[in-house]
C-alpha positions as CSV (number, residue, x, y, z in Angstrom):
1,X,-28.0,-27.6,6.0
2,X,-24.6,-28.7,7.7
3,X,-26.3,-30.8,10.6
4,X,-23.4,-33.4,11.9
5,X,-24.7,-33.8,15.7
6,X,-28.5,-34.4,15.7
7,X,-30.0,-32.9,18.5
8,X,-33.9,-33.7,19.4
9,X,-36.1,-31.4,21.7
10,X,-36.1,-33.4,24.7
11,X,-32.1,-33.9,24.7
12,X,-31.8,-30.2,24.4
13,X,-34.5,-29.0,27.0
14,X,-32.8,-31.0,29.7
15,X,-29.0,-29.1,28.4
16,X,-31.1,-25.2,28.8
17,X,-32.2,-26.2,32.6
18,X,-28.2,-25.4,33.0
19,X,-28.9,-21.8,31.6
20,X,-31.2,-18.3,32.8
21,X,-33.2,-18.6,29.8
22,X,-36.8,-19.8,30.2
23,X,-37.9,-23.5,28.8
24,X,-37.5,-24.9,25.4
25,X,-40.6,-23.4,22.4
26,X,-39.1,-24.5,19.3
27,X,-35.6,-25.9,17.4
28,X,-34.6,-25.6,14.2
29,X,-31.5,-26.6,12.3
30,X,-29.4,-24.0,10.6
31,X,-29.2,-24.3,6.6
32,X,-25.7,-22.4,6.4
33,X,-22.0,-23.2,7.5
34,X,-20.0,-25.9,6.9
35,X,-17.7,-26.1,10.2
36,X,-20.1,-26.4,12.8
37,X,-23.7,-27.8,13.7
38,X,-25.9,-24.9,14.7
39,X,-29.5,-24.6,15.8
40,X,-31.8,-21.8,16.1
41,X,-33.6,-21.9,19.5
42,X,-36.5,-20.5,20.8
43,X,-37.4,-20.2,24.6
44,X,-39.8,-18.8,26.9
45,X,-37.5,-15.7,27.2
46,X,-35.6,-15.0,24.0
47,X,-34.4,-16.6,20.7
48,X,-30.6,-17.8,20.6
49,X,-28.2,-19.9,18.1
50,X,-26.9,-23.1,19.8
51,X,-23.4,-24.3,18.7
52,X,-21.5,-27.4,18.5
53,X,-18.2,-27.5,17.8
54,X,-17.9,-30.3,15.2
55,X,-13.5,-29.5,14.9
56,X,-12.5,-27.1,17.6
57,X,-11.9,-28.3,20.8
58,X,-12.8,-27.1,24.5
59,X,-9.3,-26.2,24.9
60,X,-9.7,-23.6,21.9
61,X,-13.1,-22.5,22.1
62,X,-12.1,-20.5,25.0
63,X,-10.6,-17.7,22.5
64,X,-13.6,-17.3,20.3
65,X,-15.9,-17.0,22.7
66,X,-13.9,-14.8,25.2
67,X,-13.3,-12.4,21.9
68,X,-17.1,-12.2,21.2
69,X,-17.8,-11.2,24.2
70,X,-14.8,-8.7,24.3
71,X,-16.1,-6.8,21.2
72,X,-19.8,-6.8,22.1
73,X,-18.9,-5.2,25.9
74,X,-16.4,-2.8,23.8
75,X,-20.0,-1.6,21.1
76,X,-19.3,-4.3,18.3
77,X,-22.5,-5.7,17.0
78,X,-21.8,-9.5,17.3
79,X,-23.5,-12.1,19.4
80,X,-22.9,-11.9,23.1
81,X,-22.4,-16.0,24.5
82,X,-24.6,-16.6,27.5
83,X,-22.5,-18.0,30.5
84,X,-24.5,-21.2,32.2
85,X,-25.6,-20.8,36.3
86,X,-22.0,-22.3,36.9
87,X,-20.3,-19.1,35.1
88,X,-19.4,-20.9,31.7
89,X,-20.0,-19.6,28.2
90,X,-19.0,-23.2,27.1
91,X,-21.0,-26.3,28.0
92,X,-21.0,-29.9,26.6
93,X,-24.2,-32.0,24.6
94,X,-24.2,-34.8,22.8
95,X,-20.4,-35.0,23.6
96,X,-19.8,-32.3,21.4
97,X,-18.5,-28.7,22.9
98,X,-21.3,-26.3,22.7
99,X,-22.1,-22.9,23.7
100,X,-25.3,-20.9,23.4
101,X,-25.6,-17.0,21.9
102,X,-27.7,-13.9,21.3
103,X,-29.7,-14.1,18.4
104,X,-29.3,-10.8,16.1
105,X,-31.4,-9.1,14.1
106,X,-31.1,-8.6,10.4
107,X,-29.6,-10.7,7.2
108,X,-27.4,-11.2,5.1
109,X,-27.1,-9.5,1.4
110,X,-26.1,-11.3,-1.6
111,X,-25.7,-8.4,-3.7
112,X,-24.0,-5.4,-1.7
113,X,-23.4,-1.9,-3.2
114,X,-20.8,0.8,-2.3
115,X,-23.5,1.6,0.7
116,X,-22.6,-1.8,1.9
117,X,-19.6,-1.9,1.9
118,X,-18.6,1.1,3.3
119,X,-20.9,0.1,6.5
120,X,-18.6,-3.1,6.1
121,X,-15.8,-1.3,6.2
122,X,-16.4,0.8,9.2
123,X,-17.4,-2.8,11.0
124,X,-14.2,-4.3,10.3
125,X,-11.9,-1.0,11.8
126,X,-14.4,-0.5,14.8
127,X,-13.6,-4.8,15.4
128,X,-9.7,-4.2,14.8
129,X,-9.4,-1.3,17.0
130,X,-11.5,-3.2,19.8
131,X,-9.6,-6.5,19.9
132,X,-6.1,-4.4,20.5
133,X,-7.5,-4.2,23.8
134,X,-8.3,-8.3,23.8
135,X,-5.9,-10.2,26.0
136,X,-6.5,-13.5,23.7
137,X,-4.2,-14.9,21.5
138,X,-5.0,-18.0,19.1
139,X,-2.3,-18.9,16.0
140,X,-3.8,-18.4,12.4
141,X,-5.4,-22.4,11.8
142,X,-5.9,-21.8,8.3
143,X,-2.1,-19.7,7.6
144,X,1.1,-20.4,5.6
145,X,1.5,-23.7,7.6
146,X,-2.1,-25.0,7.4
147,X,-1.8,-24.6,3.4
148,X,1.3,-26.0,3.3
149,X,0.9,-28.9,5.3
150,X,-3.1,-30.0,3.1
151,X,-1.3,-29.2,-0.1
152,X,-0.5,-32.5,-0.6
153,X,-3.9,-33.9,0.2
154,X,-5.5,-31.7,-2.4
155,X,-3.2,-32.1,-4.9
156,X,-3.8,-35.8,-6.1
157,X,-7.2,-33.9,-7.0
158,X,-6.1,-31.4,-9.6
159,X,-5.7,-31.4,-13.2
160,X,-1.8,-30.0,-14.4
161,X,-2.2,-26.6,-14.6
162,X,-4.0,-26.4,-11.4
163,X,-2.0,-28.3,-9.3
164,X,1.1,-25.5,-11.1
165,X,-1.0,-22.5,-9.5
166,X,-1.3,-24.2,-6.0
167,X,2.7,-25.0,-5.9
168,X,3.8,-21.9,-7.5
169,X,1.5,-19.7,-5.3
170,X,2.3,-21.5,-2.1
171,X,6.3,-20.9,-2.8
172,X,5.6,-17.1,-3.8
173,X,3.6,-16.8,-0.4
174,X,6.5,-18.3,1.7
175,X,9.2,-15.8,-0.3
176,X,6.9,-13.0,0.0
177,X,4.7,-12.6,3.3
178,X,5.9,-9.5,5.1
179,X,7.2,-9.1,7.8
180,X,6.4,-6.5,10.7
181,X,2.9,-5.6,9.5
182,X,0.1,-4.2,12.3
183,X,-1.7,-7.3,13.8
184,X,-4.0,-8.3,16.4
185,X,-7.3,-10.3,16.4
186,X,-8.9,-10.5,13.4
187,X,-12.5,-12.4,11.8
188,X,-10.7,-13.8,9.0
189,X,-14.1,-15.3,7.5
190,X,-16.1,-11.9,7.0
191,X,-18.1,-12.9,4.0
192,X,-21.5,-11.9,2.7
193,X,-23.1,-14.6,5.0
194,X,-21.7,-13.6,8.0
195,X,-23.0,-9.5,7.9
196,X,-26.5,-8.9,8.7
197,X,-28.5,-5.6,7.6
198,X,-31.6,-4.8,8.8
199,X,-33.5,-2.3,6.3
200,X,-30.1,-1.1,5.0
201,X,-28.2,-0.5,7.9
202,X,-25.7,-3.2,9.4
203,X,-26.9,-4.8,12.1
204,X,-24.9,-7.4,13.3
205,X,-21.3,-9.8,12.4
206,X,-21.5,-13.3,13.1
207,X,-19.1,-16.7,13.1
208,X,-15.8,-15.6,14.9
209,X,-15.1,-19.3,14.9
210,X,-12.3,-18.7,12.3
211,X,-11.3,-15.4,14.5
212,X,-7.3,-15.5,15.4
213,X,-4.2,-13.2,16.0
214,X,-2.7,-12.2,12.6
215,X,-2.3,-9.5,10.3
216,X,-5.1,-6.9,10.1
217,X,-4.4,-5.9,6.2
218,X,-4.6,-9.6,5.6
219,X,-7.8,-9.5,7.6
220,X,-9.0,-6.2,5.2
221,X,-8.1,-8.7,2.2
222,X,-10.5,-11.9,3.0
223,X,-13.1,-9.1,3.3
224,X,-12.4,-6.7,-0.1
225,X,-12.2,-10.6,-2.1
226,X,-15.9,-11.0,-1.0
227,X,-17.5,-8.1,-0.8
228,X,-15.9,-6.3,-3.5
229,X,-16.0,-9.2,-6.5
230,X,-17.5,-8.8,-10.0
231,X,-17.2,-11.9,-11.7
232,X,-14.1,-13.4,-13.6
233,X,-12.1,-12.7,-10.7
234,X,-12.0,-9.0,-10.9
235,X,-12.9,-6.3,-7.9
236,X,-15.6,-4.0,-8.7
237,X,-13.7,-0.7,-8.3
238,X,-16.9,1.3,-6.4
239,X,-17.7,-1.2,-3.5
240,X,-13.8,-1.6,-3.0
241,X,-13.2,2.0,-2.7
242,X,-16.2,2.8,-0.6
243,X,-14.9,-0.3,1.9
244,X,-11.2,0.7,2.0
245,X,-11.5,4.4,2.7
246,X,-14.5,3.6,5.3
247,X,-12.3,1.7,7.3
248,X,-9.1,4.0,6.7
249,X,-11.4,6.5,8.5
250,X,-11.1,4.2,11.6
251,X,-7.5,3.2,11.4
252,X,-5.6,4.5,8.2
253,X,-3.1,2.6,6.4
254,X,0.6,2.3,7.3
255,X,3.1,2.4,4.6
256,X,4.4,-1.5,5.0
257,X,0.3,-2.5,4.4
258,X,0.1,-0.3,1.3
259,X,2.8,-2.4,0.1
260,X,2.0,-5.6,1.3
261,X,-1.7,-5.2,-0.2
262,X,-1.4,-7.3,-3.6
263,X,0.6,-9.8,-1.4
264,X,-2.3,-10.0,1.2
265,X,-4.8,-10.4,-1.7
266,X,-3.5,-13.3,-3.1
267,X,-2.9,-14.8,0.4
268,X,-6.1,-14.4,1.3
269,X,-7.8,-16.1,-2.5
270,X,-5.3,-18.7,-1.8
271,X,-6.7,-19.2,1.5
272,X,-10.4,-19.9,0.6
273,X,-9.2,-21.9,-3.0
274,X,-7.5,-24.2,-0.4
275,X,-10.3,-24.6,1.9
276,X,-13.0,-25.0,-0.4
277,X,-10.7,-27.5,-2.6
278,X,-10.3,-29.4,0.8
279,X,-13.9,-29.1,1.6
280,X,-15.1,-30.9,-1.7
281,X,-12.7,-33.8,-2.1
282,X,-12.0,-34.6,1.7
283,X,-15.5,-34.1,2.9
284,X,-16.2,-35.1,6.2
285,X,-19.8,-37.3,6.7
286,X,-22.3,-35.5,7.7
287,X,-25.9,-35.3,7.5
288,X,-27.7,-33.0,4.9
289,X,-23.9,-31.0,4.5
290,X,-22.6,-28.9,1.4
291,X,-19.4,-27.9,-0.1
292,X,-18.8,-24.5,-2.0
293,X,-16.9,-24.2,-5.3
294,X,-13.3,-23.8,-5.4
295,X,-13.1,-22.4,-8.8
296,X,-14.3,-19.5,-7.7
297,X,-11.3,-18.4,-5.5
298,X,-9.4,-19.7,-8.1
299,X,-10.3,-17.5,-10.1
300,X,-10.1,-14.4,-8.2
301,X,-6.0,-15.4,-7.4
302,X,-5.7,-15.6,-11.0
303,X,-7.1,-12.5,-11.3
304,X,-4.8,-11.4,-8.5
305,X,-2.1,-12.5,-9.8
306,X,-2.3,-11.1,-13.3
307,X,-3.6,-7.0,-12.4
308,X,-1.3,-6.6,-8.9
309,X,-4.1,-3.9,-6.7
310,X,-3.2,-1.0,-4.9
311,X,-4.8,1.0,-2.0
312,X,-6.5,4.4,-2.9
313,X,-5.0,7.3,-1.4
């Protein structure tokens, strides 16, 4: 469990009087994530996920939860924030930003087929083509400039050949990022533990807390590297397919993201290597927290690297 901000039952019972929502029946803390602390919270007139926001700040939360609430008016099925009595989805407790959210049904799948995917697929177009209409625009945090700038944290950390791949891939990604590609908001953390399914059938996406404006192919990318893994760093050819040509059903491929698509692979490999290297050697203290392992993405840039993917026609 990633709990950094304790909260106890009576601190947060007096923080729901400011809400619509009934009293206080149970808490619970959250055994997933690694950003954020996060509760689950029963009341009198629903259940709901409390937030606090261990690194974003109330001047960027704004974004995330305006966008959630975008999507979810506009069909997509991700939690809606509840606004306060004052108006506010964003409050404050235990000096910590915090905001308060629908509970969905469903969860998450650790072993997804092509049936998965594809639903995953559709998701992902249906979210693309709703935030165009979004008015929201937040940088990428975790871009070309936010791997640049940790590299040399991280790097003290590595053995030789390692430390190669990050510096090598790093320079290839600042001579080879295209330019002029579709963009607009995207999740950018759309993993296995952040779909639900209920029975099958998707029911719900969750964290948007990584959502920003960038590049919808590169968005397409973080998801295939997740969903659509084998082992060894290889894609399993069904479950890519079936997500690929579900969401080119929504919004079909232009030519510039065909060819950018090994580029956006390995960006988005390098992406999560970085993170997770960052996460296990500069962890931050916190109180029951856990760190994933980076050789995994490692693996699957290697992979990227060596067998260059293409988009199915």
């Amino acid at each position: 469990m990633s709990v950094y901000t304790t909260v106890t039952a009576g601190e947060l019972a007096g923080w729901l009087e400011q809400y619509a929502v009934g009293t206080l029946a149970d808490l619970q803390g959250i055994a997933a994530g690694i950003e954020n602390t996060n509760y689950f919270v029963t009341t009198t007139r629903g259940r709901y996920v409390l937030t606090l926001f261990e690194k974003l700040t109330a001047r960027e939360l704004p974004y995330y939860l305006g966008l959630m609430a975008h999507l979810a008016d506009n069909g997509i099925p991700c939690p809606h924030p509840i606004a306060n009595r004052a108006g506010a989805y964003l409050g404050e407790l235990k000096g910590k930003p915090a905001s308060l959210v629908t509970l969905l049904k469903g969860k998450d799948v650790e072993r997804p087929d092509a049936g998965h995917c594809a639903q995953v697929g559709l998701l992902l177009a249906h979210i693309h083509d709703a935030g165009l209409s979004y008015a929201g625009h937040m940088d990428n945090p975790r871009g070309t400039r936010w791997w640049t700038a940790v590299m040399p944290d991280v790097l003290p950390f590595l053995g030789a050949d390692e430390a190669r791949l990050l510096r090598d891939e790093v320079a290839y990604l600042a001579r080879a990022w295209p330019a002029a590609l579709p963009r607009g908001a995207i999740h950018a953390d759309l993993f296995r533990d952040n779909v639900l399914f209920d029975q099958g059938r998707l029911t719900g996406v969750i964290d948007f807390y990584f959502a920003c404006t960038g590049e919808l192919m590169y968005d397409v990318a973080i998801t295939v590297n997740d969903w659509c893994h084998a082992g060894g760093g290889a894609l399993d050819p069904a479950r890519t397919q079936a997500l690929l040509e579900a969401y080119a059903e929504v919004r079909p491929y232009s030519a510039a993201e065909r060819a950018a698509w090994p580029v956006m692979l390995r960006a988005a490999a390098l992406r999560f290597w970085v993170s997770r290297l960052y996460d296990l050697h500069l962890p931050r203290p916190g109180e029951l927290t856990h760190a994933k392992d980076p050789a995994h993405f490692r693996h699957i840039l290697e992979h990227h690297i060596e067998h260059a993917c293409e988009l199915p026609h």
